[in-house]
N, C-alpha and C positions, 0 to 999 in steps of 0.2 A: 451628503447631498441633501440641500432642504433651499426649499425655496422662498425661505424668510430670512431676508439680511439678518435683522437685527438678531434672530436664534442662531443663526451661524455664526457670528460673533462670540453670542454666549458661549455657544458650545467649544470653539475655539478657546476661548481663556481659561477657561472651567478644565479642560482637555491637556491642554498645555501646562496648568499648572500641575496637573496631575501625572505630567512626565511623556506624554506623546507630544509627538510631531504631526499634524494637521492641516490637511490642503481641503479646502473648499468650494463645494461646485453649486453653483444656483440653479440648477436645473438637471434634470435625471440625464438628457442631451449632453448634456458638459460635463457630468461625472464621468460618463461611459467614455466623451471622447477624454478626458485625461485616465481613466484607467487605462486605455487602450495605448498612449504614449507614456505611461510611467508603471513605474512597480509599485503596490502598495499591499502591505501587511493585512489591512482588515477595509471594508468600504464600512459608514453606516448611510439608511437609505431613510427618509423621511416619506410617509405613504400618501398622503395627501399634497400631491403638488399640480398644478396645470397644464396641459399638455400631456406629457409623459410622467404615468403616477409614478409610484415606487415599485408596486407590480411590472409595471411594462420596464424602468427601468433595469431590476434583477434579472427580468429575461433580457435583456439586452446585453445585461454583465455577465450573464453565465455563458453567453453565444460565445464570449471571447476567448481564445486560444488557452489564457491561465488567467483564470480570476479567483482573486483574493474572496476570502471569507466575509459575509455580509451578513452585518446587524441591522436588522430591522427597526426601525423606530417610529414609532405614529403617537398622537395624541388619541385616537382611538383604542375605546375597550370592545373594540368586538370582535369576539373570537374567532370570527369566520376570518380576518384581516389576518389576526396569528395563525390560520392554519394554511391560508392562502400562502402568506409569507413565506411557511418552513417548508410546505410540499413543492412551493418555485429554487427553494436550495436553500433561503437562508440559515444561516448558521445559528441565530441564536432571534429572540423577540423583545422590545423592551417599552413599555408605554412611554411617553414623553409627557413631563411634569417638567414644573418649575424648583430648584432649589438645590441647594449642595446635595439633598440625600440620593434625587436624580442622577447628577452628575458623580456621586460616589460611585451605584448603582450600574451606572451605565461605563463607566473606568473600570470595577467589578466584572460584567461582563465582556465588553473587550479583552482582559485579559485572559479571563478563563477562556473565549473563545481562541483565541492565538494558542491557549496553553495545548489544548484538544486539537488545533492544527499542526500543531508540533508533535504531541505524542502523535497520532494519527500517520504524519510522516516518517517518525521516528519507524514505528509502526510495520508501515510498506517497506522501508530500506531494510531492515532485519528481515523481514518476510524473502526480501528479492536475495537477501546475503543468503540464508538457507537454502533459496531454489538452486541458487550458484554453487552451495557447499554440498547438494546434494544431488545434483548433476556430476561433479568430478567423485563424489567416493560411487556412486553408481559406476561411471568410466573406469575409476580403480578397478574395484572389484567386476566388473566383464575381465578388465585383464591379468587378474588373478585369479580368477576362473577359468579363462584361456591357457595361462602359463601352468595350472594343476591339472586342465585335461592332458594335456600335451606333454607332460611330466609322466601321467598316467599309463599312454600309448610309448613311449619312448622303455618304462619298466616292463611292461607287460611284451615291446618286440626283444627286449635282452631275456628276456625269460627264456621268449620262444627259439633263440640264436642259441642259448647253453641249450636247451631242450636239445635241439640240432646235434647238436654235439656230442651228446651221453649215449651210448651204450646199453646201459644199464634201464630196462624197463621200470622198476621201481623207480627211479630216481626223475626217467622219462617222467613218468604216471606222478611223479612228487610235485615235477615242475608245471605242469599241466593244470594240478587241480589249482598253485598257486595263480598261473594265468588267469583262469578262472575266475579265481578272486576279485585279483586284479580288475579283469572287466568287470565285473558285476562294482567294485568301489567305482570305477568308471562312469557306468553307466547311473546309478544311481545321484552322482556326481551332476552328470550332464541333466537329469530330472531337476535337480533342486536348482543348476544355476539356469534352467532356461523357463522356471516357473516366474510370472509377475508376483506371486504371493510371496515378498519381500521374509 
């Protein structure tokens, strides 16, 4: 987006030969409305233009529902324009010069920014794979915690049914302390799986 034919042009051939594909907008107004009807990988924004600078136009691009990554570009050195730039979102700064090393320069950073857009998303999707892998073994384990309390209560009423059954005090008194056990592995059980401290 710049509002000098003749440097859109430039930038255009220089751009192209370097392996992008490049749509062109004359004005910060006509960037936004074709970001807003097309997809596009990276915007770059030129800062001084008429009407709507490059400032008002990034806030205009960030408004929108998904907006691409934007490189800033001005023929301006003044820092206050680069901090203005990165704190409205853009993604990366680049002064505008005349000559191949510019347009190297500015090919350079396009791509490093796309590359940082990519890990970045790479990034979020392993992040969001983890919160998914780590929601179902949490679900596991509730219910394998459920299926060993329950395993638990099921030993310790057979205990208590042979208990029923014996005769014999000693063996009464045998089965008793193992119940015992029993609940206390139970219960100690039930402390660890209904604690949050993982």
């Amino acid at each position: 987006i710049d509002d000098d034919e003749g440097l859109r042009r430039l930038f255009e051939r220089a751009l192209t030969r370097r392996g992008f594909r490049v749509r062109l907008a004359a004005s910060g107004a006509e960037g936004v409305e074709l970001a807003r009807a097309n997809s596009y990988d990276l915007i770059a924004i030129d800062h001084y233009m008429p009407g709507q600078d490059g400032l008002a136009t990034l806030k205009a691009l960030q408004a929108l529902e998904s907006c691409p990554p934007v490189v800033y570009v001005t023929g301006s050195e003044e820092t206050q324009v680069a901090v203005a730039a990165l704190k409205a979102g853009a993604a990366d700064y680049i002064v505008k010069t005349v000559g191949d090393d510019f347009f190297d320069l500015l090919a350079t950073t396009f791509q490093q920014t796309l590359e940082t857009v990519r890990l970045k998303s790479a990034k979020e999707r392993v992040e969001e794979e983890l919160r998914a892998s780590n929601a179902r073994l949490e679900a596991l384990l509730r219910e394998v915690n459920h299926r060993v309390a329950n395993s638990l209560q099921l030993v310790s009423a057979f205990v208590q049914m042979q208990s029923n059954l014996l005769q014999d005090s000693e063996a009464k008194t045998a089965l008793r302390e193992t119940q015992q056990r029993i609940q206390a592995i139970g219960q100690v059980h039930r402390r660890l799986y209904s604690s949050d401290d993982v």
